[in-house]
N, C-alpha and C positions, 0 to 999 in steps of 0.2 A: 428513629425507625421503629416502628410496631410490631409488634409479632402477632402477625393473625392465623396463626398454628391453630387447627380445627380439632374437634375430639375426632378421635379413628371408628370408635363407635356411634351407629347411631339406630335405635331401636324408634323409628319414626312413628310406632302408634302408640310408644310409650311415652311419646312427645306431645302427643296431641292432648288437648284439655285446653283449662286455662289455667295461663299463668299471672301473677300478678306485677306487676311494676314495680321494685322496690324502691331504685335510684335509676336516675339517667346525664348521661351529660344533657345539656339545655342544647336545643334546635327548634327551630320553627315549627313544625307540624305537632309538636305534643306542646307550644307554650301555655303556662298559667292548665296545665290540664292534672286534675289530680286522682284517686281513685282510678288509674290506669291499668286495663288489663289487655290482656294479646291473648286468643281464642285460639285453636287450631283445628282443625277437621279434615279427616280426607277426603276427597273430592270422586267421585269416581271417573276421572279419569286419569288417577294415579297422582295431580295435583293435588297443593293443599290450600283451602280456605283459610285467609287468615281475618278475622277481624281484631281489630283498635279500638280500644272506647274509654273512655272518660267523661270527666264533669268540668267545666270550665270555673276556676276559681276556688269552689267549694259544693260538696255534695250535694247543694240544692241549684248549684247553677245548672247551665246549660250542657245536655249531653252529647258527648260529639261520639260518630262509631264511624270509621271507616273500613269498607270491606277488600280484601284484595287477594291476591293468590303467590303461594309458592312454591318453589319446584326445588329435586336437588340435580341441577347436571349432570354432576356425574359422578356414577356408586362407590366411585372408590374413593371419592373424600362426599361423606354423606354428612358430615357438621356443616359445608358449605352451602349454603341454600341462594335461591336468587330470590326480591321476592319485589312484587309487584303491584301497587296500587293506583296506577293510572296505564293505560292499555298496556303497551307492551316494554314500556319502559322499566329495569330491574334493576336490583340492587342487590348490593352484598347482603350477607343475614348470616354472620358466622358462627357457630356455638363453638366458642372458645374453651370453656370450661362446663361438666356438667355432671351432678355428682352419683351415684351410682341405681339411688332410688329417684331421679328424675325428680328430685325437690328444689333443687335450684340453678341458675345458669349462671353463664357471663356470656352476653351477646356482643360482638362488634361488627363492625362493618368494613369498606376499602379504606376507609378513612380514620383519622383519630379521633374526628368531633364527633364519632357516633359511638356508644355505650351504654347499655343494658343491664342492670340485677334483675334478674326474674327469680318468684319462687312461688310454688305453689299454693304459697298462704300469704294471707294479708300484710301476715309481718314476717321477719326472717330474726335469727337470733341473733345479735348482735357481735358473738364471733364467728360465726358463719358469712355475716355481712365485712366484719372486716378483711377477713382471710379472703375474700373476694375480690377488696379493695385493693390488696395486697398483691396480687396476682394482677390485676389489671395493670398497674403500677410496674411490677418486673416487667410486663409486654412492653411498656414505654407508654400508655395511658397519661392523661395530666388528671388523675382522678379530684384536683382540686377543685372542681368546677361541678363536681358528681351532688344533683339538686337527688334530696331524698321527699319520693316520692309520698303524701301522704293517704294511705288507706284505711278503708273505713276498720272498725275492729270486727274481729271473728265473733 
């Protein structure tokens, strides 16, 4: 069982920017993709813009970006987001964990094959990254699987 327990806070414009990709579990829509970041914007119509992007293989491959949108249902768990990259079909987008200056996440989703390190910078420190790992892990994660992501240097 997972524990997809959301943070209680959530300062959404302190959210927006970009984040970087640090690790992910493996899934079809980011495979072989590296230098990955997740963009956020608000939208004016209270929506958030989200874009995807990366490099296929290596920094000189091919860039993929995909654009899509997310919302949060509802105010009273504002870690929960829906989010959306083909019409109207949505998806979980949970901020699990998120640390007080908005420098790093742990994202999950309804499911377990889906997981997230984000951090504001290219690299994250190493125990920062595992206390992460660590934490994903207590939820019930199979963080064995967790492909670290590689980004370009600052």
């Amino acid at each position: 069982m997972i524990d997809k327990t959301t943070v209680q806070h959530l300062d959404i414009e302190r959210y927006m920017g970009t984040w970087y990709e640090i690790a992910r579990l493996p899934n079809r829509f980011e495979k072989d993709l590296i230098g990955v970041t997740a963009t956020y914007k608000l939208r004016d119509d209270g929506k958030l813009e989200v874009i995807n992007a990366g490099y296929k293989n290596t920094f000189d491959g091919k860039f993929k970006e995909a654009t899509g949108k997310a919302k949060i249902p509802n105010p009273e768990e504002p870690g929960k987001l829906k989010v959306s990259f083909f019409l109207f079909f949505y998806s979980e987008y949970n901020i699990l964990e998120l640390d007080d200056d908005y420098q790093y996440a742990l994202v999950g989703s309804s499911t377990p094959k889906y997981l997230w390190i984000l951090s504001r910078t290219p690299q994250l420190e190493e125990k920062t990254y595992d206390m992460l790992v660590q934490q994903a892990q207590a939820r019930g994660y199979d963080t064995s699987e967790l492909i670290k992501v590689k980004q370009k240097k600052e």
